[in-house]
C-alpha positions as CSV (number, residue, x, y, z in Angstrom):
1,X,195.4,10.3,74.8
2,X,194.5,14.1,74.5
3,X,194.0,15.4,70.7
4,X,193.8,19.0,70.9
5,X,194.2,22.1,68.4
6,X,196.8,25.1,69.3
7,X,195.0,27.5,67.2
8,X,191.2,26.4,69.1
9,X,189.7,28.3,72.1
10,X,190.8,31.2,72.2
11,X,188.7,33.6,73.7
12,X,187.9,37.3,71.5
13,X,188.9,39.6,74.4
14,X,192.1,38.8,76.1
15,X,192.7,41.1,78.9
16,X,195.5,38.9,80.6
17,X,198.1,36.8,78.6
18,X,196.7,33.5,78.7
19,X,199.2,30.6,79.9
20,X,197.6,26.9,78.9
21,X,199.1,24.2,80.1
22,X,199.2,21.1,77.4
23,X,201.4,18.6,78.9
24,X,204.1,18.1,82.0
25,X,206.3,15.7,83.5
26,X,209.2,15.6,85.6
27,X,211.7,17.7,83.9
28,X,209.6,19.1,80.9
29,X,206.5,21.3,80.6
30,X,204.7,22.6,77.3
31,X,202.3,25.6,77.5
32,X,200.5,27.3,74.7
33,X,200.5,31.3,75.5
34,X,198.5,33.6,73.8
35,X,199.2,37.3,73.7
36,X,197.7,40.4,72.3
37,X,199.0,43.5,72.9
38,X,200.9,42.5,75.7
39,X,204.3,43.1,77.2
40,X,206.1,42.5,80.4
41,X,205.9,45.0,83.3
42,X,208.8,47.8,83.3
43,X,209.6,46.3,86.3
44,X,209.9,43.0,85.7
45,X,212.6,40.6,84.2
46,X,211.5,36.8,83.8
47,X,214.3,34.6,85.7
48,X,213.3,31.3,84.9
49,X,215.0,28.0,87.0
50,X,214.6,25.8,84.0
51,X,216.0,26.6,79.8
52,X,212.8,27.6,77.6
53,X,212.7,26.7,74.0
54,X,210.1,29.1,72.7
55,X,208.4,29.4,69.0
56,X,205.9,31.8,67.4
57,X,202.9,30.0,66.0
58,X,201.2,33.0,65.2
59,X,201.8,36.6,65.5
60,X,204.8,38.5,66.2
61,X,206.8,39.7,69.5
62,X,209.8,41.7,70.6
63,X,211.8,40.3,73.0
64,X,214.5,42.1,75.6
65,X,217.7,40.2,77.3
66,X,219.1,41.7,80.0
67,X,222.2,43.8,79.4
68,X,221.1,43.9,75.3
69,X,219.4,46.8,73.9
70,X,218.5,45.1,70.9
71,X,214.9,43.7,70.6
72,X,215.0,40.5,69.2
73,X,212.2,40.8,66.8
74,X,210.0,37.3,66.5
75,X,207.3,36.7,63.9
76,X,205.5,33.5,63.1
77,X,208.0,30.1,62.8
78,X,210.6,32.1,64.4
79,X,212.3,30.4,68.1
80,X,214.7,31.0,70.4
81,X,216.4,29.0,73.4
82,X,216.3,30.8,76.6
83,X,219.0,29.4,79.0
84,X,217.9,29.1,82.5
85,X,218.4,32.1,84.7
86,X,218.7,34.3,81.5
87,X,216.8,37.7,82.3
88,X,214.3,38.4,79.5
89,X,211.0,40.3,79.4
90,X,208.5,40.7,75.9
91,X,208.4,44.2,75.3
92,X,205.7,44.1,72.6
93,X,203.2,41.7,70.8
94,X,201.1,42.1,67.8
95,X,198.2,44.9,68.8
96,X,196.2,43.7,65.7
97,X,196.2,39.4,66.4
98,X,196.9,36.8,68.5
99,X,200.2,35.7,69.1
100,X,200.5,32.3,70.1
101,X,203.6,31.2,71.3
102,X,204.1,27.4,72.0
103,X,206.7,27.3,75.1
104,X,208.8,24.1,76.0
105,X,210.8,24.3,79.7
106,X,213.2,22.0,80.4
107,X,215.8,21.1,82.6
């Protein structure tokens, strides 16, 4: 048994998101991700193979779907379900804290 704290370790300067992986099995993972000041590539669109349930812990983010010009605006307790295959890409997160984002994929 693993007792851990989502809010612990996490380091001051942050130059990468950081992806932590807290559990996994067959058809499920859960990371912790912790953002500051980050965003998705212009390039890039995240096309995930499995659905994401994801939820703000701390923070706040702005997320793009593909074919929406409408930033779906996320601040802390706020989630969304992310269908598999659905384009998405974070356009912004909080420049002034940490945004931790507690991430379940599933199939």
């Amino acid at each position: 048994m693993t007792v851990g704290n989502i809010f612990s370790d996490i380091p001051k300067q942050i130059p990468d998101e950081l992806f932590e992986m807290l559990a996994e099995a067959a058809h499920c993972k859960i990371e912790r991700i912790v953002s500051k000041s980050h965003s998705t590539p212009d390039d890039y669109w995240y096309d995930q193979e499995k659905n994401e349930w994801v939820m703000i812990l701390k923070g706040s983010a702005g997320l793009l779907f593909e074919g929406s010009y409408d930033i779906v605006v996320m601040n802390a307790g706020d989630y969304v379900n992310i269908p598999a295959h659905r384009k998405h890409r974070v356009q912004w997160t909080d420049p002034k804290e940490e945004t931790v984002w507690l991430a379940i994929h599933y199939s």
